[in-house]
C-alpha positions as CSV (number, residue, x, y, z in Angstrom):
1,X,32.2,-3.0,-6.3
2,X,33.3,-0.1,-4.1
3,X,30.2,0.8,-2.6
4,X,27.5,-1.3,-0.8
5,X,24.0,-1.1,-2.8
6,X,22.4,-0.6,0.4
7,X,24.4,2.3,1.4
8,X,23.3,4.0,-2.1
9,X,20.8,6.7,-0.7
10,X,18.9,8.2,-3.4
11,X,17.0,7.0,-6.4
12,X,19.5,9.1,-8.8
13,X,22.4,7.7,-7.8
14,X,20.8,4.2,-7.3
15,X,20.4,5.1,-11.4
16,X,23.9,5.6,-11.9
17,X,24.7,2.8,-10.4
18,X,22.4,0.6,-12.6
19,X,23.5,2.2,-15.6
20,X,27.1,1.9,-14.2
21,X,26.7,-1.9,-13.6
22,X,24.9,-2.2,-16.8
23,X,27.7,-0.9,-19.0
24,X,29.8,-3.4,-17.3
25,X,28.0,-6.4,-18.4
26,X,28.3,-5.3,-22.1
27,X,32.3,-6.3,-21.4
28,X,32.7,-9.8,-23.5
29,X,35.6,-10.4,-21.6
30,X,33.4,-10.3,-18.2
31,X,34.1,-13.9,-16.8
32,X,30.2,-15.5,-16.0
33,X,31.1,-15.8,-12.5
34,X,31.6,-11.8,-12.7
35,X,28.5,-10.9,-14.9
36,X,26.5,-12.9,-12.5
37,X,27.8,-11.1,-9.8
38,X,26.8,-7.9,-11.3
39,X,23.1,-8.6,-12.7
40,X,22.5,-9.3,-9.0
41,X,23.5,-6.8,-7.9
42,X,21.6,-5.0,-10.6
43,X,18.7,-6.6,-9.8
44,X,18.5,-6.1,-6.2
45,X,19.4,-2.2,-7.3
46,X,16.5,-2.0,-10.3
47,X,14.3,-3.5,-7.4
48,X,15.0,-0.9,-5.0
49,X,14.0,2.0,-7.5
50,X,10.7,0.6,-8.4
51,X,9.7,0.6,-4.8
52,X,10.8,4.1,-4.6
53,X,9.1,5.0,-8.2
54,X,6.1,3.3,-6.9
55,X,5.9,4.9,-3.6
56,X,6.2,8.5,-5.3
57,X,3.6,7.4,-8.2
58,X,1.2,6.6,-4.8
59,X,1.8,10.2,-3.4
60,X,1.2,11.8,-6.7
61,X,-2.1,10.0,-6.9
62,X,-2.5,10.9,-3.3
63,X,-2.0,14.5,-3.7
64,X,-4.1,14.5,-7.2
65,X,-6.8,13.1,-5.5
66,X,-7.4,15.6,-2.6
């Protein structure tokens, strides 16, 4: 993985990444060790964009609500 998931700074490339990372689990040649590896790191990444989808969602409502 070249870069860090925490250095990924916005939620579109955070996407890429996820749909990056998710095209390489469909790999049947992917050892487990390696497609372990990965979901992690797509988890910890899908995590990250829900907190930012939810923290926009909360502003909308915000701002819908004045």
């Amino acid at each position: 993985m070249s870069e860090k998931i925490d250095e990924i700074e916005s939620f579109e490339d955070k996407v890429k990444k996820l749909e990056s990372l998710l095209e390489k689990l469909k790999d049947e040649n992917l050892s487990l060790e390696k497609s372990v590896e990965i979901y992690k790191e797509a988890l910890s990444l899908l995590k990250q964009t829900s907190k930012i989808l939810d923290k926009a969602k909360l502003e909308i409502t915000e701002i819908s609500d004045e």
